[in-house]
N, C-alpha and C positions, 0 to 999 in steps of 0.2 A: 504494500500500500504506500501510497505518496506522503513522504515528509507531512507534508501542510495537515496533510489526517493528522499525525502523530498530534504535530503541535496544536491541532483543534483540541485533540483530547486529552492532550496534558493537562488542562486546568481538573478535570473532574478527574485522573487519575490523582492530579496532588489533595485533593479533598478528601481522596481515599488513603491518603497518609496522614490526615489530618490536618491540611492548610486548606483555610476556608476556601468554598467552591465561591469561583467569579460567575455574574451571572449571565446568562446563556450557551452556558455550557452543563447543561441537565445531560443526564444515558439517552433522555430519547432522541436528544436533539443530535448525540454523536452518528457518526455513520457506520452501517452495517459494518463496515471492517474493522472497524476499533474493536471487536470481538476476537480480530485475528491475532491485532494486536497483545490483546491478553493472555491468549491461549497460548501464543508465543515466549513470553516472557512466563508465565509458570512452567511451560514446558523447557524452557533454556535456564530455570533457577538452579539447578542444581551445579551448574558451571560458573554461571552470573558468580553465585556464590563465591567463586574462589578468585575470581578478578578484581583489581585494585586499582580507580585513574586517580594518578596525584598529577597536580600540574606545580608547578616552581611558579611561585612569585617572587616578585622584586626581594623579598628579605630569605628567601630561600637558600639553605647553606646547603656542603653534604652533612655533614653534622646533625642541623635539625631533620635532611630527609634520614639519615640513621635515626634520629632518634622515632621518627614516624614509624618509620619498618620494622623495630623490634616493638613497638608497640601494635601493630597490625601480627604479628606473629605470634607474642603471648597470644591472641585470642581465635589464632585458627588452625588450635589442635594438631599441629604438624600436616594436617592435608597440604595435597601441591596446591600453590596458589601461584599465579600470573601478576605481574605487578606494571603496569604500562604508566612512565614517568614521561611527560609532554616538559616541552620549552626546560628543555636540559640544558640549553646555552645559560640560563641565567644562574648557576653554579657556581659557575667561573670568576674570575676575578673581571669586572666594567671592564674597563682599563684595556684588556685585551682584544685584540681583534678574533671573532671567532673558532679561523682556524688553528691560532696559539691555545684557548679553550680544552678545545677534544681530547690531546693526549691528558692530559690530567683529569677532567671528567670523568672522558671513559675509563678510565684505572681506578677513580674511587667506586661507581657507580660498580665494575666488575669485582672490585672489594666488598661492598653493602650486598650483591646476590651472593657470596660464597657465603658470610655472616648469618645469611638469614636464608640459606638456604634456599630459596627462590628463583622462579625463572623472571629478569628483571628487563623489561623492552624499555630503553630511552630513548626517547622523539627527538632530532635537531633539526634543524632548519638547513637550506642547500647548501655546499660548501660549491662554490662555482672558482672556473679556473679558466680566464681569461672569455669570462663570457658563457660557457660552455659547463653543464653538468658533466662531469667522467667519474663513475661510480667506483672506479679504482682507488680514487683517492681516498676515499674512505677506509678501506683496507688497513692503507698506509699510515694514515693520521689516528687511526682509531685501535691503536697499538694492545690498549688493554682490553680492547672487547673478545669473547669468545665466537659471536656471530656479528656480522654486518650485513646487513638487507638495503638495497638504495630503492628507492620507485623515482623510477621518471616517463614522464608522459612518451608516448609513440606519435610523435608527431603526423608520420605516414599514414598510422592507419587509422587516427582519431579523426583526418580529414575525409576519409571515409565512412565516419560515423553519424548518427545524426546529433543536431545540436540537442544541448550541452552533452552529450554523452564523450565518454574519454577512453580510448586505447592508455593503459598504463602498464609498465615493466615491471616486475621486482626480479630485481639482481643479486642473488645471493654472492657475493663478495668477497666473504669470509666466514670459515664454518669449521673449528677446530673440530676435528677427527668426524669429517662428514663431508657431505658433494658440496660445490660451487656449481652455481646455473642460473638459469631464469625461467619467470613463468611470467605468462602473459595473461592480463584480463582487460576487459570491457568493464569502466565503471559507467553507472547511473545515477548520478546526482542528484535526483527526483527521488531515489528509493535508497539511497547509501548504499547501492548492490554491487557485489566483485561478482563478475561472472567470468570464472578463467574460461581460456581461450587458447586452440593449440599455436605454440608458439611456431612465429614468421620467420 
């Protein structure tokens, strides 16, 4: 179902967490597939469960994200959990220019998943080299990671797409004691949907 559903029906799911319902957004008034929506999300709790997004703000150290992840740990009984940390560049010391950043990040960041036992995904923003994404780079700069994954969009085959939809790469890069490769999909902006795709 289309984004715009979700966000229709957000306000009457948050009422059902207990933040008061805004009005016109009653069950009757959602649409038939907000049903899907639901059934969706109880059927996918049982993984939901073991995921974690933190995102870094401006005062965000490794320090205070260590101190988050052993407290997300004490409370989830040793099961495997996923930990997906966004806007990892603000870690780092200001002062730096990005790509000075990564090698130190990524080495504490690969410190706090051995500590806590966890599989831990950090988000960065593109590292461009004159212009130009080259997913290699990452490899190189990102010394303490165990995997490195890039996406970058398929120019070629997203112009044969219809609009907004998007041809995108993921380039496995680096993969201590596993394959390097890539896989191709078809995103949909309208539905947040990866449809892989056999690779061109």
């Amino acid at each position: 179902m289309e984004n715009r559903e979700i966000r229709r029906g957000s306000a009457y799911l948050l009422h059902w967490y207990g933040v008061p319902r805004l009005a016109g957004n009653e069950p009757e008034q959602l649409s038939p597939s907000w049903e899907k929506v639901r059934r969706a999300a109880e059927n996918a709790r049982s993984w939901l469960d073991s995921i974690y997004l933190l995102e870094c703000g401006k005062g965000t150290t490794a320090e205070t994200l260590a101190s988050q992840l052993r407290e997300f740990r004490e409370t989830m009984d040793k099961r495997d959990v996923m930990i997906v940390i966004d806007d990892c560049e603000r870690l780092g010391a200001g002062d730096q220019p990005l790509e000075g950043r990564l090698p130190l990040v990524s080495e504490q960041l690969q410190s706090l998943a051995k500590d806590t036992n966890a599989a831990l995904f950090a988000v960065w923003p593109d590292l461009r080299e004159n212009g130009e994404v080259t997913p290699q780079i990452w490899a190189e700069r990102a010394l303490g990671a165990d995997v490195v994954i890039v996406m970058e969009e398929d120019l070629e085959r997203t112009n044969k797409l219809t609009e907004p939809n998007q041809a995108l790469t993921l380039n496995v890069v680096k993969n201590r004691g596993g394959e390097r490769g890539k896989l191709a999909f078809d995103f949909q902006p309208a539905f947040s949907r990866f449809a892989e795709v056999a690779a061109r």
